[in-house]
C-alpha positions in Angstrom: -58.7 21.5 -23.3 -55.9 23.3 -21.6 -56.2 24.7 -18.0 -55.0 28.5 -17.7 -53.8 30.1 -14.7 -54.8 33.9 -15.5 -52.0 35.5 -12.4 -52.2 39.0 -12.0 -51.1 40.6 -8.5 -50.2 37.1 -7.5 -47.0 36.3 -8.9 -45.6 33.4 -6.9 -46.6 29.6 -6.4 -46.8 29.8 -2.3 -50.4 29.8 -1.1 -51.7 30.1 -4.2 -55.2 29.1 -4.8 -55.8 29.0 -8.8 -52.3 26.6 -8.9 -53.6 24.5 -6.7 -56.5 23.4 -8.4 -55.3 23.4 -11.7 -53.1 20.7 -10.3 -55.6 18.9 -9.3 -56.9 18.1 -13.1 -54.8 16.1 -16.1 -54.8 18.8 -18.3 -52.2 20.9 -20.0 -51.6 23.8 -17.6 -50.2 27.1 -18.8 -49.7 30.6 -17.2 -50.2 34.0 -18.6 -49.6 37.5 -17.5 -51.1 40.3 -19.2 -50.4 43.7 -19.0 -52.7 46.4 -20.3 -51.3 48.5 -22.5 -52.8 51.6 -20.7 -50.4 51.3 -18.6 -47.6 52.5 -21.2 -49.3 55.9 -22.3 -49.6 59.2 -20.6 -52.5 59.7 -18.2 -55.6 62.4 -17.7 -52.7 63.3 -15.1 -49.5 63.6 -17.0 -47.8 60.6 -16.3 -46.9 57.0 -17.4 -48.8 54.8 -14.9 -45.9 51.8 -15.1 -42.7 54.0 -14.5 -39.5 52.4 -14.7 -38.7 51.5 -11.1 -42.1 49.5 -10.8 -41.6 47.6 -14.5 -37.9 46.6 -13.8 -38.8 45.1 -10.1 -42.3 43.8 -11.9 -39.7 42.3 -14.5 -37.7 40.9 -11.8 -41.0 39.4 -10.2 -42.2 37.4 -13.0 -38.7 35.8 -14.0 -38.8 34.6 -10.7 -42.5 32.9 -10.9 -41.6 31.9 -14.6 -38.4 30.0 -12.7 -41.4 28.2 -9.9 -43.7 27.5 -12.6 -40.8 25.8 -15.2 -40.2 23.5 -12.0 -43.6 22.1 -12.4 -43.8 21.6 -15.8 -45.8 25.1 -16.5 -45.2 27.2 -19.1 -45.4 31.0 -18.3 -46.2 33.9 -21.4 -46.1 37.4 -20.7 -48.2 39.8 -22.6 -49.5 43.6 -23.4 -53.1 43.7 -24.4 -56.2 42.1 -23.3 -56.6 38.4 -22.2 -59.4 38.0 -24.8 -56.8 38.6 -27.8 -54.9 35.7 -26.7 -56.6 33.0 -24.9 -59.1 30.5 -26.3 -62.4 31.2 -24.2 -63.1 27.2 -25.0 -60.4 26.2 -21.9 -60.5 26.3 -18.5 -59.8 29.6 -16.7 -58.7 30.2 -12.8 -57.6 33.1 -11.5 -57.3 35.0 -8.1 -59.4 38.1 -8.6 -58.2 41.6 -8.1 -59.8 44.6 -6.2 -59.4 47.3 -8.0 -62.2 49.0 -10.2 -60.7 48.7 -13.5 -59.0 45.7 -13.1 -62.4 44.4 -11.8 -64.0 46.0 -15.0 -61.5 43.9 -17.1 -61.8 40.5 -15.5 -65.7 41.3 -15.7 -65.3 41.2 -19.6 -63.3 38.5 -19.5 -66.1 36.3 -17.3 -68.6 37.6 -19.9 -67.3 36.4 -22.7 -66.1 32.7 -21.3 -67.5 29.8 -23.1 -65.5 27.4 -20.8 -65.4 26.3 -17.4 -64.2 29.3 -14.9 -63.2 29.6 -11.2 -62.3 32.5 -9.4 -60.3 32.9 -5.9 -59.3 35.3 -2.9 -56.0 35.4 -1.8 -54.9 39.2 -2.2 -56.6 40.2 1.5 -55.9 38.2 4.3 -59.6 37.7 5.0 -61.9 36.0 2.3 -65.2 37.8 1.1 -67.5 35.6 3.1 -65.1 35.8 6.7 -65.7 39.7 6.8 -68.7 40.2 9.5 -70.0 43.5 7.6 -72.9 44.2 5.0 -71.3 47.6 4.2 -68.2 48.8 5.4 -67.6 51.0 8.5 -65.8 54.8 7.3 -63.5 53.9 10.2 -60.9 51.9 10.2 -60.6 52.0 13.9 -64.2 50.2 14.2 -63.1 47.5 11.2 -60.0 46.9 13.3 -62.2 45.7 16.5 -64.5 43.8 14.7 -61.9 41.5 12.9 -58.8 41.8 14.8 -59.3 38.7 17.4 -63.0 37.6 16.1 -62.1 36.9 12.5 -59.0 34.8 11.4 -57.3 33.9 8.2 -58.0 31.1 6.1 -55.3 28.1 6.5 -51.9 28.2 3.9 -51.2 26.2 1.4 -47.6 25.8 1.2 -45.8 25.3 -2.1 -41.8 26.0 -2.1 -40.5 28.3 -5.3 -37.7 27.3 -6.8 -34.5 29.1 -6.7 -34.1 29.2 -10.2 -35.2 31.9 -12.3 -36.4 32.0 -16.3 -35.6 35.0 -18.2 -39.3 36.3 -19.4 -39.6 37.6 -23.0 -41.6 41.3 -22.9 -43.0 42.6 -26.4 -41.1 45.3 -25.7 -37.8 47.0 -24.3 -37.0 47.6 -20.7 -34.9 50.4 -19.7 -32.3 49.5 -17.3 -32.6 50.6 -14.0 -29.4 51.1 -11.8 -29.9 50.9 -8.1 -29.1 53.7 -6.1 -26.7 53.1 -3.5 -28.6 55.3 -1.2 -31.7 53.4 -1.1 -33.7 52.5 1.6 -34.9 48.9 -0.3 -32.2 47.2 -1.6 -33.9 44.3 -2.5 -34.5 42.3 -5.8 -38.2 41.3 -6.9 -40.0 38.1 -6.5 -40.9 34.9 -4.5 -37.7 34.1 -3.1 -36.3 37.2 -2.1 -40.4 38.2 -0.3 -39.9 35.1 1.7 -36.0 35.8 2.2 -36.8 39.5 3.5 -40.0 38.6 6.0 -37.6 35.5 7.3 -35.0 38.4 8.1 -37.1 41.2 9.6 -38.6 38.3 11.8 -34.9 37.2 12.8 -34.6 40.6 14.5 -35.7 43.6 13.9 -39.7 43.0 14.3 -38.8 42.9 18.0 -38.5 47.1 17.9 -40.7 48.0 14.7 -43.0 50.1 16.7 -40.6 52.4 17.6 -38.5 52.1 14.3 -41.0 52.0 12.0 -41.3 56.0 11.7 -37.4 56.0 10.2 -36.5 55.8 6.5 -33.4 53.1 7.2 -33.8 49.7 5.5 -35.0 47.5 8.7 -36.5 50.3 10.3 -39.8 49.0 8.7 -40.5 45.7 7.0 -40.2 47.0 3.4 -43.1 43.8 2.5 -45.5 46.3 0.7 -44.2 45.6 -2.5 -44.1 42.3 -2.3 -48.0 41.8 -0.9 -48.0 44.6 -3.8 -47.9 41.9 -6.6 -48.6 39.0 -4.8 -44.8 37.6 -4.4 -46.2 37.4 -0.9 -49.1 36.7 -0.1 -50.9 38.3 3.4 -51.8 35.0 4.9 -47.8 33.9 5.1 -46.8 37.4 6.4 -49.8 36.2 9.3 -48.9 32.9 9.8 -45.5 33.8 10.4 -45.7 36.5 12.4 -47.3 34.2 14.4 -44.8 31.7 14.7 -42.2 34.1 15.4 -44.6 35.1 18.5 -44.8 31.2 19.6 -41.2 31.2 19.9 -39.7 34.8 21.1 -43.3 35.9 22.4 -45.5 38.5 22.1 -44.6 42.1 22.1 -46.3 45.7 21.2 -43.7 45.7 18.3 -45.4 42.2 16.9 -49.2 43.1 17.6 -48.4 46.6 15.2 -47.0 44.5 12.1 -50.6 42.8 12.4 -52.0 46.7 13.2 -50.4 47.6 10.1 -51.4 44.0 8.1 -55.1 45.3 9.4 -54.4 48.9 7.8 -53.8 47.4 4.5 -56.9 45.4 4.7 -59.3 48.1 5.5 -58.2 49.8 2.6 -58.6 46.5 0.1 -62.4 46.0 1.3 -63.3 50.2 1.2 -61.8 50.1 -2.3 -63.6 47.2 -3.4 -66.6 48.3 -2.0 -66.4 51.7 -3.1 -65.4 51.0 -6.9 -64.9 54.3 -9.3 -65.2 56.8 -6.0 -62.0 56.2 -5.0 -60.8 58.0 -7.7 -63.4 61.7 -7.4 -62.0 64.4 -6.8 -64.5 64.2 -4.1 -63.5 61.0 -3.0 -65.7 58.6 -1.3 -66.9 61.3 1.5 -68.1 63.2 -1.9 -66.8 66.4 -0.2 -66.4 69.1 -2.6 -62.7 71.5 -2.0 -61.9 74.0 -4.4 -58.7 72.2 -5.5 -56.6 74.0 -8.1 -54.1 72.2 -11.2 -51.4 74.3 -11.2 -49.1 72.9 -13.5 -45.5 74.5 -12.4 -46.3 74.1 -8.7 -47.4 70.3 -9.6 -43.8 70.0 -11.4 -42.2 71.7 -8.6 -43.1 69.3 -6.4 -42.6 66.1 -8.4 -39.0 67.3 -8.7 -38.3 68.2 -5.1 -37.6 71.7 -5.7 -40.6 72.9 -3.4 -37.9 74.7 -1.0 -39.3 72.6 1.7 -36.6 70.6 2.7 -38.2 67.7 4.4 -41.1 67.2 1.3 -38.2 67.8 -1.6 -35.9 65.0 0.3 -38.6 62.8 0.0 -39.2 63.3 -3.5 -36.1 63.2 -4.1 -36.0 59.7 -2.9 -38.8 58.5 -4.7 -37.8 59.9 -8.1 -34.1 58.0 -7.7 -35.2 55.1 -5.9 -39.0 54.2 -6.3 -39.4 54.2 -2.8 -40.3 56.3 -0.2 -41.2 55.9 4.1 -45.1 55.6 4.8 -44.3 58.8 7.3 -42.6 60.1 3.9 -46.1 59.5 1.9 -48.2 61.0 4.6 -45.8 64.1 4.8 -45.7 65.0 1.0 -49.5 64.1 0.6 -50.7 66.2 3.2 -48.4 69.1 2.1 -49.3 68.5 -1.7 -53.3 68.6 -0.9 -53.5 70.6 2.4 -51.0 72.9 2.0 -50.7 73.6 -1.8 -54.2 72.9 -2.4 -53.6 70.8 -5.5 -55.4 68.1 -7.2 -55.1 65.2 -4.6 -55.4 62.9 -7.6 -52.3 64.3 -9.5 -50.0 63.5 -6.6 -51.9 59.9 -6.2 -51.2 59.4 -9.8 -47.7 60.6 -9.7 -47.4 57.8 -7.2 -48.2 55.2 -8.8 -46.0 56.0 -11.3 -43.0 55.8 -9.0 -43.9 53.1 -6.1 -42.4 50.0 -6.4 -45.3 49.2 -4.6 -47.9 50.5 -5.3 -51.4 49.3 -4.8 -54.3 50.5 -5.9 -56.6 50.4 -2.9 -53.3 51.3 -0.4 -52.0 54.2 -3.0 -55.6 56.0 -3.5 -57.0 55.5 -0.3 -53.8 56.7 1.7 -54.3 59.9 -0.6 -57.3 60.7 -0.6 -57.4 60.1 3.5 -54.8 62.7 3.4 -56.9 65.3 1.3 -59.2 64.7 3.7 -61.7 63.0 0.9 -61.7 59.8 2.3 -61.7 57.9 5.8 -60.3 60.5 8.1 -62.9 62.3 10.1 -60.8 65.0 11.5 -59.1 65.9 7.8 -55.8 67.0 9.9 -53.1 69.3 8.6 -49.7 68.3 9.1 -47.1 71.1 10.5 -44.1 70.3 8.5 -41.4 71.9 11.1 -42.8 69.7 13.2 -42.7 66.7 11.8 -38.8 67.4 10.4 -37.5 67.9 14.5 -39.8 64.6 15.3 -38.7 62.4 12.7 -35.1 64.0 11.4 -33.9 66.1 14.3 -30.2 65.5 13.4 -31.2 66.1 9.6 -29.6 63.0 8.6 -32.2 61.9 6.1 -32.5 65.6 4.5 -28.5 65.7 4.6 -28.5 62.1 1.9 -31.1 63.3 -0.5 -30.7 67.6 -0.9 
């Protein structure tokens, strides 16, 4: 009997859970990574769901957990299809489960159909299941925020040190290259390493001024972690734990307390999406409030190109389309304008997202949308005005000058 690490958004060997206890037992360990090949073929909404930018950073991810996991003596397979076409349902499985609903669905099969022994873990959230003191989620996120914030605290790390050697992963398929552009605001590779590399730096400096920076589209003007915590090269607890440290040695500051704020936003969103399964994605959303939304497919196109006429929402797409990444104040800008203002299909923009992000995340991704349509937990369903928010955040147009 062989002991199989199932990883899916968890790719690193830090405060990881499943590794841990397979560890713990004498048998052959292997790890697998399976990609579902859904993912390759065009959507309801028109798009590819694993663009380009996300595969090659995604790529980049698992040579460097393939590296960890060679330094131990594991062997690491990448595959497209589903886990029951490849592993023998006679070993023993552990994995960290996901959130979302259909990757839920799939590890669900999975479960079903296991003959051996089985263990399942947190580690995505920063709070476990059990620590979170509600039956149901509250709709606001401001009322989750004071019940957990200084009440509720993260489980202890386990620390485990990657490796700084990488192992080139085989796909089943090609990879088109993927040049970075020089513009960007994350220049930064995938993987363990270089998650742990970029918190160590933004926590060198530039967290001491990341409330008032974090509105910019410059690399340290925000942490750029989301794609790590994305697939798991990072997980929440050491982004916590750190953050923390930093504060025992330079002290606390409004600047520290919003990188938790924000660590807070992202887990509101994780336990609404869990607990709301296949609602997150009705055109109704989880308020099931009904809009007359239209699917207009040359204003949709329009705007996925940037050619809207709107400077500030065509400089971010712009962006996004060359770089895979955009500001959250970029996000909230282009969503607000694609649903409020153009009255279109929240869900084709959502989609078109997570196409594009490098790190995109299911819960994050839909939830931010659909609290933009005003569909999901934002009880004022504001407008944005978008001359205003271009002399607020780029009153010298600097950021509309690089990208039009």
């Amino acid at each position: 009997m062989k002991t199989i690490i199932w990883y899916q958004n968890d790719l690193r060997v830090d405060d990881h859970l499943p590794l841990e206890e397979a560890l713990r037992h004498d048998d052959p360990i292997e790890g697998h990574f399976f990609i579902n090949p859904n993912q390759f073929v065009e959507n309801r909404y028109g798009v590819i769901p694993l663009g380009k930018e996300r595969l090659h950073f995604l790529k980049e991810s698992l040579e460097d957990v393939a590296g960890s996991l060679d330094a131990l003596g594991i062997p690491f397979h990448v595959h497209v299809g589903h886990p029951l076409e490849t592993l023998d349902p006679s070993d023993r499985l552990l994995f960290q489960r996901a959130v979302g609903y259909n990757e839920r669905r799939r590890e669900n099969e999975v479960i079903k159909k296991w003959k051996g022994e089985y263990e399942t873990f947190g580690g995505f959230t920063l709070f476990e299941e059990g620590d979170i003191p509600f039956e149901k989620m509250p709709f606001l996120f401001t009322e989750f925020r004071k019940a957990v914030e200084y009440d509720v605290r993260p489980r202890e790390l386990i620390s485990r040190k990657a490796t700084a050697a990488t192992r080139e992963v085989t796909f089943p398929f090609s990879i088109q290259e993927v040049k970075q552009d020089p513009r960007t605001a994350f220049p930064f590779k995938g993987g363990e390493l270089a998650a742990k590399r970029r918190l160590n730096d933004y926590l060198s400096v530039p967290i001491r001024t990341y409330k008032e920076t974090r509105n910019g589209f410059g690399v340290d003007d925000s942490t750029k972690l989301s794609s790590y915590l994305a697939n798991g090269s990072l997980s929440p607890r050491r982004v916590f734990f750190e953050l923390e440290a930093h504060e025992r040695t330079h002290g606390v500051n409004e600047s520290t307390y919003w990188l938790y704020f924000e660590l807070l936003w992202r887990e509101f969103f994780q336990w609404v999406a869990l607990e709301q399964g296949k609602k997150l994605f009705r055109s109704q959303g989880i308020r099931s409030k009904r809009k007359d939304w239209r699917v207009e497919a040359d204003v949709i196109e329009k705007w996925r190109k940037g050619e809207m006429g709107v400077d500030f929402v065509d400089a971010f797409m712009r962006e996004l389309n060359a770089t895979g990444w955009m500001s959250n104040r970029g996000r909230q800008i282009v969503a607000n304008y694609f649903s409020k203002e153009l009255k279109q299909d929240w869900r084709y923009g959502a989609s078109y997202f997570e196409s594009k992000l490098i790190d995109y995340d299911v819960a994050s991704n839909w939830g931010n949308w659909a609290y933009q349509a005003g569909v999901g937990n934002d009880s004022r369903d504001r407008r944005f005005n978008i001359e205003r928010q271009q002399f607020t955040y780029d009153p010298d147009r600097a950021f509309r000058n690089k990208w039009l």
